[in-house]
mmCIF file of the N, C-alpha and C atoms, coordinates in Angstrom:
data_MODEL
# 
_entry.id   MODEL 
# 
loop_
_atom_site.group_PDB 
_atom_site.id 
_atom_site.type_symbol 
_atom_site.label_atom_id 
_atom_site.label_alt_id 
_atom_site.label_comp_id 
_atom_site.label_asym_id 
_atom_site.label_entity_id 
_atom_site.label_seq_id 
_atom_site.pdbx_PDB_ins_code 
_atom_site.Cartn_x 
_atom_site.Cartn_y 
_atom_site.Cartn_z 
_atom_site.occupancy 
_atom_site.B_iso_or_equiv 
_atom_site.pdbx_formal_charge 
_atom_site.auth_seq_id 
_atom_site.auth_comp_id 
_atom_site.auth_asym_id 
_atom_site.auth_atom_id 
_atom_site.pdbx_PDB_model_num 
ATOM 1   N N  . UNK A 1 1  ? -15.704 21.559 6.773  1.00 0.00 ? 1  UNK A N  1 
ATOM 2   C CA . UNK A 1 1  ? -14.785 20.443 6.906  1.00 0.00 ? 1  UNK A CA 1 
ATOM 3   C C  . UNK A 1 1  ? -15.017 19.484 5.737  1.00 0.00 ? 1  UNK A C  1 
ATOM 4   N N  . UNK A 1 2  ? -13.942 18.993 5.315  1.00 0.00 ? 2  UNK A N  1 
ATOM 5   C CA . UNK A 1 2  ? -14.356 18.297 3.609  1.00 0.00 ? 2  UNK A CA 1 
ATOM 6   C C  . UNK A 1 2  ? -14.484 16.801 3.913  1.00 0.00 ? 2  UNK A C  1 
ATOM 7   N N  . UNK A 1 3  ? -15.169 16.455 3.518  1.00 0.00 ? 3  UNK A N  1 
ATOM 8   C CA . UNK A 1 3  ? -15.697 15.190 3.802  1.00 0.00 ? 3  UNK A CA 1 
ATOM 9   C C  . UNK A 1 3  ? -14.675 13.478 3.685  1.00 0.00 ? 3  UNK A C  1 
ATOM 10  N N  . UNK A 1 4  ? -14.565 12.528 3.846  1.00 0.00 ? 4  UNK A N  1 
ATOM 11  C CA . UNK A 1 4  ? -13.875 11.780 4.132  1.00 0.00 ? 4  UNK A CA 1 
ATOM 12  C C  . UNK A 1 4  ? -13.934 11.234 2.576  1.00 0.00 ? 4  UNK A C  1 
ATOM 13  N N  . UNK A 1 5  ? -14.665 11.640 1.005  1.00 0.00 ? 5  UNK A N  1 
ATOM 14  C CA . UNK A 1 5  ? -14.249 11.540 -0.062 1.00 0.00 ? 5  UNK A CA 1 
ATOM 15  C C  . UNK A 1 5  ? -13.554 12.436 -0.378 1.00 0.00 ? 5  UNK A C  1 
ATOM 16  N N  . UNK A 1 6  ? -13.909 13.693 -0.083 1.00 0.00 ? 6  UNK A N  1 
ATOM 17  C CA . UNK A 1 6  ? -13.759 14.658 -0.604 1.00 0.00 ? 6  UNK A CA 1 
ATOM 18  C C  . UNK A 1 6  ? -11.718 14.713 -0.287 1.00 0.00 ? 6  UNK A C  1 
ATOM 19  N N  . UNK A 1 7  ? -11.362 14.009 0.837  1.00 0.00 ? 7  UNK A N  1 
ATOM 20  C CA . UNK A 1 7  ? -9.902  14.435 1.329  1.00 0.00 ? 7  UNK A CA 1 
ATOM 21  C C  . UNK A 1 7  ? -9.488  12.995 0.323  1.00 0.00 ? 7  UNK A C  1 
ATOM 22  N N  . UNK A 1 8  ? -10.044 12.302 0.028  1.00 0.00 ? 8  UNK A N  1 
ATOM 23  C CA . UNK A 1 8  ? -9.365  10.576 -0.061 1.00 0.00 ? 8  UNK A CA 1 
ATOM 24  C C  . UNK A 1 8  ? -9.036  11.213 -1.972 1.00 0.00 ? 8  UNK A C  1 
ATOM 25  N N  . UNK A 1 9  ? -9.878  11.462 -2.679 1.00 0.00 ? 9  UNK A N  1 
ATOM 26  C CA . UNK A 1 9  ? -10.098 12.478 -3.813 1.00 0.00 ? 9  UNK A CA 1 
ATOM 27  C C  . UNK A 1 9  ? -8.926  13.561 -3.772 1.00 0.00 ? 9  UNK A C  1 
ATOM 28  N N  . UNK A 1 10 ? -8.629  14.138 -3.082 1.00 0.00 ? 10 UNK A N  1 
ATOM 29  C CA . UNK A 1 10 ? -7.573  15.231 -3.148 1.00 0.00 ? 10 UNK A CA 1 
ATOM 30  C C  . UNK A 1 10 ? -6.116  14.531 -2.777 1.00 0.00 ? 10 UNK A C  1 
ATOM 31  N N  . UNK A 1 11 ? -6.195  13.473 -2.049 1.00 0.00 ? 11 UNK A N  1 
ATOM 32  C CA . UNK A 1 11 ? -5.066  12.657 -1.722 1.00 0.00 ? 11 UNK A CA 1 
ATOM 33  C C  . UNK A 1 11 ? -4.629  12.224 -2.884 1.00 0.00 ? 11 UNK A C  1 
ATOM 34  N N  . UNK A 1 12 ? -5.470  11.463 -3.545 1.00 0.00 ? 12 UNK A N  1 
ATOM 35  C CA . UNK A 1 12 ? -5.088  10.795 -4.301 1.00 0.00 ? 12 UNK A CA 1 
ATOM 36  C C  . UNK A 1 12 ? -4.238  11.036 -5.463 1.00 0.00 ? 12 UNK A C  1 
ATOM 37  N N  . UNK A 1 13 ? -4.670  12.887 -6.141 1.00 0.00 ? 13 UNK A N  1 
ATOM 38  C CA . UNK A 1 13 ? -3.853  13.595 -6.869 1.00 0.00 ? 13 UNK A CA 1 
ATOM 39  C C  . UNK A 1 13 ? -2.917  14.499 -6.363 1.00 0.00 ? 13 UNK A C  1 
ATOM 40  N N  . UNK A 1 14 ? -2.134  13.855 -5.424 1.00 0.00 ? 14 UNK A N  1 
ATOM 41  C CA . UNK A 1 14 ? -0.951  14.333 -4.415 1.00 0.00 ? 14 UNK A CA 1 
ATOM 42  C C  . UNK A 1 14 ? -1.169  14.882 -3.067 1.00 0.00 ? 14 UNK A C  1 
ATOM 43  N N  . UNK A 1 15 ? -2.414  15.637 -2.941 1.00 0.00 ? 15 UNK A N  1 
ATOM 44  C CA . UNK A 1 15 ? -2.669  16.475 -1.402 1.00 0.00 ? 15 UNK A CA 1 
ATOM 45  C C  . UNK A 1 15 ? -1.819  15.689 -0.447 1.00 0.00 ? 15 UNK A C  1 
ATOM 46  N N  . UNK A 1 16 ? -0.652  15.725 -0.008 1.00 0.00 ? 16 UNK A N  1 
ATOM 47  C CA . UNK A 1 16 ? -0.571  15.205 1.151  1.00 0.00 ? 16 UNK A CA 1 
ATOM 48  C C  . UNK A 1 16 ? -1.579  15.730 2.740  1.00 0.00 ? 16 UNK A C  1 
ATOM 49  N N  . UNK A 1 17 ? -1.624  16.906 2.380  1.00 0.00 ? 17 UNK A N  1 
ATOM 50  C CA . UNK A 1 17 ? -2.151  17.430 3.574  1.00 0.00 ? 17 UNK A CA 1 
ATOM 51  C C  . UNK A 1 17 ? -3.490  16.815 3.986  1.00 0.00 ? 17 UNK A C  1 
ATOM 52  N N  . UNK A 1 18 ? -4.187  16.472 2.974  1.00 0.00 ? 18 UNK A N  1 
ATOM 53  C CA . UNK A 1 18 ? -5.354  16.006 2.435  1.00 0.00 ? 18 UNK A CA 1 
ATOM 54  C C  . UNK A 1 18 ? -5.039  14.235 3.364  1.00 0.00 ? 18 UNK A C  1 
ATOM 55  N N  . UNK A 1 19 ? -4.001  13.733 3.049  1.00 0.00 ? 19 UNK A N  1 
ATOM 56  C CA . UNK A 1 19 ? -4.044  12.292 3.594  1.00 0.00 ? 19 UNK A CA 1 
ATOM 57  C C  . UNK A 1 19 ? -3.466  12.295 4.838  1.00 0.00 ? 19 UNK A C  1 
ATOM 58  N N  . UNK A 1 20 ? -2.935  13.176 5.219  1.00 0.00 ? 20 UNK A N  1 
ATOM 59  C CA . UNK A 1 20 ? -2.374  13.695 6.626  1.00 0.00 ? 20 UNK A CA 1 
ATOM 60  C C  . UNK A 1 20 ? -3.821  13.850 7.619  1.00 0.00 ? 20 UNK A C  1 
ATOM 61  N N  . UNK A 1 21 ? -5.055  14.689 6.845  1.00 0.00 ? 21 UNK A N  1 
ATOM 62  C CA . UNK A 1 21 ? -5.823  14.616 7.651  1.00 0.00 ? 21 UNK A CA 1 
ATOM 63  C C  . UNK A 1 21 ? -6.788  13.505 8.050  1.00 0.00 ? 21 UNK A C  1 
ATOM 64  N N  . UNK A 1 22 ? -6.627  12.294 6.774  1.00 0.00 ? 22 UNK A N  1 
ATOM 65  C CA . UNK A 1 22 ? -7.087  11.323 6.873  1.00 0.00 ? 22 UNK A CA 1 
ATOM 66  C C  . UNK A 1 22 ? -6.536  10.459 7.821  1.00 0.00 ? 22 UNK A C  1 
ATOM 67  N N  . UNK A 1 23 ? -5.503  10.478 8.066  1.00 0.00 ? 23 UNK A N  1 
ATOM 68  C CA . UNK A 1 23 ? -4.383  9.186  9.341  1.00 0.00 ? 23 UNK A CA 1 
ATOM 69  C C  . UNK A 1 23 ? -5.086  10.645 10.563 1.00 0.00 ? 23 UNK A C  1 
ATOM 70  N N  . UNK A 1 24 ? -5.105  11.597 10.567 1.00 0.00 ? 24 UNK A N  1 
ATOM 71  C CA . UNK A 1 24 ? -5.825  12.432 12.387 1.00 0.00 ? 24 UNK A CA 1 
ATOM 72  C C  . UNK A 1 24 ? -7.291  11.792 11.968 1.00 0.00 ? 24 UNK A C  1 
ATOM 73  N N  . UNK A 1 25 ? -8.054  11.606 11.611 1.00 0.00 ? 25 UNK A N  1 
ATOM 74  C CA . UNK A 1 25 ? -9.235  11.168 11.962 1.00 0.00 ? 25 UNK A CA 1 
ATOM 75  C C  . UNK A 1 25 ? -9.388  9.624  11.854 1.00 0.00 ? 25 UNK A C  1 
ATOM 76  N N  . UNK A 1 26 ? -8.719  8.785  11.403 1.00 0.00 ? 26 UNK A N  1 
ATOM 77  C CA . UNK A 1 26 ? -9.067  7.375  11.198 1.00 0.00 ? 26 UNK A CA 1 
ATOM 78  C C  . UNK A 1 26 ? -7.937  6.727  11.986 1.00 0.00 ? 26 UNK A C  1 
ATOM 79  N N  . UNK A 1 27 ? -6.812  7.226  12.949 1.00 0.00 ? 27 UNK A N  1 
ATOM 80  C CA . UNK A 1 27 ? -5.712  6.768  13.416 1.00 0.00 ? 27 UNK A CA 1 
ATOM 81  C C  . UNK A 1 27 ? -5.763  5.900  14.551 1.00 0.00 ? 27 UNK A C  1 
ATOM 82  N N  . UNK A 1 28 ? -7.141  6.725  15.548 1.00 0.00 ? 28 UNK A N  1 
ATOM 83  C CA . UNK A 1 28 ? -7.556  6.351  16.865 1.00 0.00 ? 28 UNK A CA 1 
ATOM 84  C C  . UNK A 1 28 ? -8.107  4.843  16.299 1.00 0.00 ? 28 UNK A C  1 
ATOM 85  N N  . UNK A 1 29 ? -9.266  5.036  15.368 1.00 0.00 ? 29 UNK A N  1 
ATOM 86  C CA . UNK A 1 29 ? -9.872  3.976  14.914 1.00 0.00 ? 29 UNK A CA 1 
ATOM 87  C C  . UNK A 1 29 ? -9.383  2.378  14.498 1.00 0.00 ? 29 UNK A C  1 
ATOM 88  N N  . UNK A 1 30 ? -8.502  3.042  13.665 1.00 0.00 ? 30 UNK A N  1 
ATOM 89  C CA . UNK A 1 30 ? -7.060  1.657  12.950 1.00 0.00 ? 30 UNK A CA 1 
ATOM 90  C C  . UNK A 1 30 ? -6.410  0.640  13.963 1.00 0.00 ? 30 UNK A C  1 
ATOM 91  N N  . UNK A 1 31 ? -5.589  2.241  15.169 1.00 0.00 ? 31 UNK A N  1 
ATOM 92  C CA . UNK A 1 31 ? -4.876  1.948  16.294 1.00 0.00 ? 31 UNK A CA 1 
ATOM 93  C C  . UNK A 1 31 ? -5.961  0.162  16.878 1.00 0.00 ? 31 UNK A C  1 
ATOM 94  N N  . UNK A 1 32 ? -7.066  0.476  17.612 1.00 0.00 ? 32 UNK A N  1 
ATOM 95  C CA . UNK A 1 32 ? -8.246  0.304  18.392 1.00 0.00 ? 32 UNK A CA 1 
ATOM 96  C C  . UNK A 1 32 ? -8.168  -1.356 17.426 1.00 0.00 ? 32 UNK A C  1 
ATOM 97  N N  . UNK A 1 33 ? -8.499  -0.814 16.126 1.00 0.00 ? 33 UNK A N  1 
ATOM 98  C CA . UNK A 1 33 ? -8.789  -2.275 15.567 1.00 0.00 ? 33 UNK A CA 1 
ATOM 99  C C  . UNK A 1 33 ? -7.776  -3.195 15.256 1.00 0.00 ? 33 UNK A C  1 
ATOM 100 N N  . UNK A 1 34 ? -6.297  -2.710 15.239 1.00 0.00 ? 34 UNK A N  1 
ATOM 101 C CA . UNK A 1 34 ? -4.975  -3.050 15.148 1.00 0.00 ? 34 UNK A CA 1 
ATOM 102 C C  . UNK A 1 34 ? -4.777  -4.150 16.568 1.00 0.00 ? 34 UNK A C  1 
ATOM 103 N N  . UNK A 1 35 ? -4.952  -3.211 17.652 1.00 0.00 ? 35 UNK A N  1 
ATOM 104 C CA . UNK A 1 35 ? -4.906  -3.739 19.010 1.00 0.00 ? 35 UNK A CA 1 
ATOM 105 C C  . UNK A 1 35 ? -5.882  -4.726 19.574 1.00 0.00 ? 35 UNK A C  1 
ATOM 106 N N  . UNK A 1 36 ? -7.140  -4.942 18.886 1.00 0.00 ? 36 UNK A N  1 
ATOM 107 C CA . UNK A 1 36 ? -7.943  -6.077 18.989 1.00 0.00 ? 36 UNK A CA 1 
ATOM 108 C C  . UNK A 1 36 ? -7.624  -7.044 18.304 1.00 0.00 ? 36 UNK A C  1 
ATOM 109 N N  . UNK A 1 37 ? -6.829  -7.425 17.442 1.00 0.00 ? 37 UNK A N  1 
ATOM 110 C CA . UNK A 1 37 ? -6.003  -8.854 17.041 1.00 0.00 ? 37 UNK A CA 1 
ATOM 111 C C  . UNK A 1 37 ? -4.071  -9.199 17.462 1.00 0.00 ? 37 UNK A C  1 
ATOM 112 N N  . UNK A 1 38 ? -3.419  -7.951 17.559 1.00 0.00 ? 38 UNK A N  1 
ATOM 113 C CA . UNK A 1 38 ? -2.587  -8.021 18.151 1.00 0.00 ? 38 UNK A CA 1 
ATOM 114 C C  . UNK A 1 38 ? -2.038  -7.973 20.154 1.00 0.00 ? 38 UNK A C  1 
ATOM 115 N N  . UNK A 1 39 ? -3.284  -7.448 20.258 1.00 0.00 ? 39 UNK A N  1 
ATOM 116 C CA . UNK A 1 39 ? -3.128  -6.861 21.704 1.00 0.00 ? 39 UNK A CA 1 
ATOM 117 C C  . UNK A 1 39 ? -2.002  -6.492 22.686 1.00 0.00 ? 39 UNK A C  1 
ATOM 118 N N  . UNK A 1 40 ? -1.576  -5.554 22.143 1.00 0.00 ? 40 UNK A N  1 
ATOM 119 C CA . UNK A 1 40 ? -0.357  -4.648 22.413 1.00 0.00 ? 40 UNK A CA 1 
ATOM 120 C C  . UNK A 1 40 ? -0.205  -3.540 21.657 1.00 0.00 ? 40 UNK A C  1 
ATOM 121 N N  . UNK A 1 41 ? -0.261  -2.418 22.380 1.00 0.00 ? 41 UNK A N  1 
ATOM 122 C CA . UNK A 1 41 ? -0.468  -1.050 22.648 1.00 0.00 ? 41 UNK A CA 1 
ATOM 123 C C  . UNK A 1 41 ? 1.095   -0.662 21.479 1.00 0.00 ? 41 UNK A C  1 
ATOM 124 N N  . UNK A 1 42 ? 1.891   -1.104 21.786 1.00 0.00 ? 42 UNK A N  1 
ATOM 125 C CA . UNK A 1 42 ? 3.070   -0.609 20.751 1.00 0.00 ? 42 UNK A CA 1 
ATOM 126 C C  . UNK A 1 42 ? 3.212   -1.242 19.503 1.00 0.00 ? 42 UNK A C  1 
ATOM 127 N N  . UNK A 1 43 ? 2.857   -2.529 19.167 1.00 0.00 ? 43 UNK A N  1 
ATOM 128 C CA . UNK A 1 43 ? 2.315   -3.281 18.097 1.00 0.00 ? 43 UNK A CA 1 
ATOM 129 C C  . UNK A 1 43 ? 1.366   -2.915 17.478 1.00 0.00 ? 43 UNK A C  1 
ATOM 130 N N  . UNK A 1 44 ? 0.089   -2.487 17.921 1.00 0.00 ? 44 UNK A N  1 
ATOM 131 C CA . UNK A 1 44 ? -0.824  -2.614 17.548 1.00 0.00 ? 44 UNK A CA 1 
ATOM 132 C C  . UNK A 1 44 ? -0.526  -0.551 16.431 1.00 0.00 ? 44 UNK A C  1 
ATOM 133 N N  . UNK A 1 45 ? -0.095  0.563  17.156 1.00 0.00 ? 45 UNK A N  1 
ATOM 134 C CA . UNK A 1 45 ? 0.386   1.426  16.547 1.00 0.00 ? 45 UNK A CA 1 
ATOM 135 C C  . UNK A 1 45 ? 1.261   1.065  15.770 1.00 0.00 ? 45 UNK A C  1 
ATOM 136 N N  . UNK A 1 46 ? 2.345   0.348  15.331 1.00 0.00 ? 46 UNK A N  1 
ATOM 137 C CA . UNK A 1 46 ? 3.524   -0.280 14.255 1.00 0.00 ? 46 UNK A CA 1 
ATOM 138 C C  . UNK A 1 46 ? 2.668   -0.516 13.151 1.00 0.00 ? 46 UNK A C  1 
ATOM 139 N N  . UNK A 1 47 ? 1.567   -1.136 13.549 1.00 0.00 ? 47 UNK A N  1 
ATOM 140 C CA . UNK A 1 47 ? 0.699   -1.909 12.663 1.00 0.00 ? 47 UNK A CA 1 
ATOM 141 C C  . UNK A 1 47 ? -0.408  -0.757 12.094 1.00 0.00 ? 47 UNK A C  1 
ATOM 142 N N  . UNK A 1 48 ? -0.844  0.199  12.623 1.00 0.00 ? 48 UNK A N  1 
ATOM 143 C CA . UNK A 1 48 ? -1.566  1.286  12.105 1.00 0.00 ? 48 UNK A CA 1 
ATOM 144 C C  . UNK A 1 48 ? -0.633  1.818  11.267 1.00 0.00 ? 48 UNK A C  1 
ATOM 145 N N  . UNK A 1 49 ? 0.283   2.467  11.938 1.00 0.00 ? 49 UNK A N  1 
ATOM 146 C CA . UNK A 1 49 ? 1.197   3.135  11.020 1.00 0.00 ? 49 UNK A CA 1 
ATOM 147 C C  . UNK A 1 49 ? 1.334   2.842  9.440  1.00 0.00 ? 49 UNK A C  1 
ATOM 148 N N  . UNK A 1 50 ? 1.619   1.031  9.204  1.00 0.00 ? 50 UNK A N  1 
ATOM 149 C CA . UNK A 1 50 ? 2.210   0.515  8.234  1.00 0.00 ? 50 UNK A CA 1 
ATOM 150 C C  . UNK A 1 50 ? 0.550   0.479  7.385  1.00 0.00 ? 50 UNK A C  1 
ATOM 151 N N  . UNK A 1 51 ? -0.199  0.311  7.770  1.00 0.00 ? 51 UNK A N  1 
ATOM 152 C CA . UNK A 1 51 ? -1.273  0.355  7.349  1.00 0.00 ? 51 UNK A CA 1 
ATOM 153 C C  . UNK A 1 51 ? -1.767  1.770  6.698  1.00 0.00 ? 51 UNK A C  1 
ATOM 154 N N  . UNK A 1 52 ? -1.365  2.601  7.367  1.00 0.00 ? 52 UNK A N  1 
ATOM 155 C CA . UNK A 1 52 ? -1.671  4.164  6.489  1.00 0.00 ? 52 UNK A CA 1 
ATOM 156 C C  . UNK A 1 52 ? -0.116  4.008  5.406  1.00 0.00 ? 52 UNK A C  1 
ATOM 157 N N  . UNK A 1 53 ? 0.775   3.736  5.618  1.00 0.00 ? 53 UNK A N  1 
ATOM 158 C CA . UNK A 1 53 ? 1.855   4.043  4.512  1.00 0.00 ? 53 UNK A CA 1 
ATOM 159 C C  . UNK A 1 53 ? 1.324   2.783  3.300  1.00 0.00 ? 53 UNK A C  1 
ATOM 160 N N  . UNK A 1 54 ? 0.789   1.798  3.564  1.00 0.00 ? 54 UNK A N  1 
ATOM 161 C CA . UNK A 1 54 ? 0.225   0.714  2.725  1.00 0.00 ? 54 UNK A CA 1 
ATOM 162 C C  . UNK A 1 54 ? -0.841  1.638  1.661  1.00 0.00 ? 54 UNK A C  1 
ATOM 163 N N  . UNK A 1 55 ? -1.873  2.266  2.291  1.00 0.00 ? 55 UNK A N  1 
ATOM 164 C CA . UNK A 1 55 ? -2.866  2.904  1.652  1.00 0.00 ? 55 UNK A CA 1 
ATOM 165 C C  . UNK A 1 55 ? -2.564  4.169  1.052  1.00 0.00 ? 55 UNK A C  1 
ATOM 166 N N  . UNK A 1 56 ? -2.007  4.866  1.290  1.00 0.00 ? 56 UNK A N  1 
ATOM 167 C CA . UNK A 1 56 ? -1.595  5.833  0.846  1.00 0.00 ? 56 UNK A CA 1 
ATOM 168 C C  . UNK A 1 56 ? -0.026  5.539  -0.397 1.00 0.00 ? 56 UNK A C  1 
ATOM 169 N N  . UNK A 1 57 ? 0.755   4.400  -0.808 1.00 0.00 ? 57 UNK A N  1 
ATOM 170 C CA . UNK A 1 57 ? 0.533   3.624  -1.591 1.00 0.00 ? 57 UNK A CA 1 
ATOM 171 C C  . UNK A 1 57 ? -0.091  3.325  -2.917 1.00 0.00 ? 57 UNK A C  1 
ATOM 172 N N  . UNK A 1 58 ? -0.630  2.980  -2.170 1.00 0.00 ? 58 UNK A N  1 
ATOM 173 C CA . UNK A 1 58 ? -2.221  1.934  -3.249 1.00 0.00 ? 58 UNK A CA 1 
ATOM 174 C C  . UNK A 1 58 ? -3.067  3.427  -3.687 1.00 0.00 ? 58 UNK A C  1 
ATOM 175 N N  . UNK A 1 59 ? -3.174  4.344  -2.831 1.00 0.00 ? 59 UNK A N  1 
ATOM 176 C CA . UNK A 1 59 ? -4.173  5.628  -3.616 1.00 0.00 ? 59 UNK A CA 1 
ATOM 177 C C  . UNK A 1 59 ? -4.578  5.134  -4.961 1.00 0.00 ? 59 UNK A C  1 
ATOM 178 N N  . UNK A 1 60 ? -3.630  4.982  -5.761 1.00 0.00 ? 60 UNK A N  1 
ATOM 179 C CA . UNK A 1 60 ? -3.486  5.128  -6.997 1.00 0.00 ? 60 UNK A CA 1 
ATOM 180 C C  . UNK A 1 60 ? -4.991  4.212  -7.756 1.00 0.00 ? 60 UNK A C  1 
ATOM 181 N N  . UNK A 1 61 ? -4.383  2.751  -7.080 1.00 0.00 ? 61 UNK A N  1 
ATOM 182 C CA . UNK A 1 61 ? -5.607  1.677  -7.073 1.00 0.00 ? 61 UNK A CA 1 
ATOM 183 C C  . UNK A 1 61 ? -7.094  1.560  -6.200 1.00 0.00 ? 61 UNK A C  1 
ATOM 184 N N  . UNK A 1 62 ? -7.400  3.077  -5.849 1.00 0.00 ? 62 UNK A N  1 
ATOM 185 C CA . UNK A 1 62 ? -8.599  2.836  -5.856 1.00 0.00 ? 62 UNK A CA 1 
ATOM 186 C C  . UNK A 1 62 ? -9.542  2.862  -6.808 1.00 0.00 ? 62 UNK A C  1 
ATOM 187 N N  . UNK A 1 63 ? -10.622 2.323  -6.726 1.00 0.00 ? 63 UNK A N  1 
ATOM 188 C CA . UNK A 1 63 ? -10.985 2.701  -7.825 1.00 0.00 ? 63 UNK A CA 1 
ATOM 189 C C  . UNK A 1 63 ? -12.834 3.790  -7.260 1.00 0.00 ? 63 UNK A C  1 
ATOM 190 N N  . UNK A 1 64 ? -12.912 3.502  -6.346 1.00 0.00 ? 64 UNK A N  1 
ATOM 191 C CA . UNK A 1 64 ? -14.067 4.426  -5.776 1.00 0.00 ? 64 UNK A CA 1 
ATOM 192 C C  . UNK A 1 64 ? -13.808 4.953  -4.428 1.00 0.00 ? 64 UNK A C  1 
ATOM 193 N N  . UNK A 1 65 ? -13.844 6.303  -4.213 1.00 0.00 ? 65 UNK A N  1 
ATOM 194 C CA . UNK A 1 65 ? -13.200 6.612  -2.665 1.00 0.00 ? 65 UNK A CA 1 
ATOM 195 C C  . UNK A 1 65 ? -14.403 7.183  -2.069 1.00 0.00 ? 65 UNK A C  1 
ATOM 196 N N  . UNK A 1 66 ? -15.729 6.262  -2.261 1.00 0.00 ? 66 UNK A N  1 
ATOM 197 C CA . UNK A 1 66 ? -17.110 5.941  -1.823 1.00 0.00 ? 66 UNK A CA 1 
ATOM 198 C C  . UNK A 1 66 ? -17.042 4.796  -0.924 1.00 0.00 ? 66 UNK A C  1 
ATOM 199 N N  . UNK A 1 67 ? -16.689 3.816  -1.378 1.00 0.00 ? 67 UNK A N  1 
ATOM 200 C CA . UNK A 1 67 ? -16.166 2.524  -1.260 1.00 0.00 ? 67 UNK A CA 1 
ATOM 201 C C  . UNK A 1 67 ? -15.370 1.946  -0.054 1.00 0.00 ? 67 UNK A C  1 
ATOM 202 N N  . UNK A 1 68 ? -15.280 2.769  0.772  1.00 0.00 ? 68 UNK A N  1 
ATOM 203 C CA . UNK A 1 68 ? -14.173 3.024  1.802  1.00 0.00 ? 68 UNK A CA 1 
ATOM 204 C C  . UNK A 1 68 ? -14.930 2.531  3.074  1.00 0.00 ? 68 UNK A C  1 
ATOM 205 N N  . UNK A 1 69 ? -14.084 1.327  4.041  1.00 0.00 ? 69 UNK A N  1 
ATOM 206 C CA . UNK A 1 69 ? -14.731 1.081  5.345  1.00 0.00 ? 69 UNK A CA 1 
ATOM 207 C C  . UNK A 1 69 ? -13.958 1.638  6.553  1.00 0.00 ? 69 UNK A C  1 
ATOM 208 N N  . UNK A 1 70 ? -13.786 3.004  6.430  1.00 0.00 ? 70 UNK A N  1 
ATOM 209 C CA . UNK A 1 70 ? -13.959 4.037  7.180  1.00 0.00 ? 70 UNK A CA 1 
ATOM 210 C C  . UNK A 1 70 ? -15.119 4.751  7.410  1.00 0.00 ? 70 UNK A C  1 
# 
């Protein structure tokens, strides 16, 4: 299983599949922390969502995918 650089690294030079697997493992997480300042279950997913299309985005501007508070 490739590691959470190793997919952010392959994303970054197009893999979608690669950042696809990044939103299945960090989605529950986002969701969870989304919903502890919004508190609402359908908000708080709106707000994950926009948050992976934000980052995936920005790929471009990372500059270390070490660096990551995932």
């Amino acid at each position: 299983m490739p590691s959470t650089e190793e997919l952010v690294e392959a994303a970054r030079v197009g893999d979608v599949s690669a950042f696809s697997e990044l939103v299945r493992r960090y989605e529950g997480t986002v969701t969870v922390t989304a919903w502890t300042i919004v508190r609402d279950f359908h908000r708080a997913r709106d707000v994950a969502q926009e948050s992976f299309v934000i980052a995936y985005q920005k790929l471009d501007r990372l500059r270390d995918s070490k660096v990551l508070l995932w």
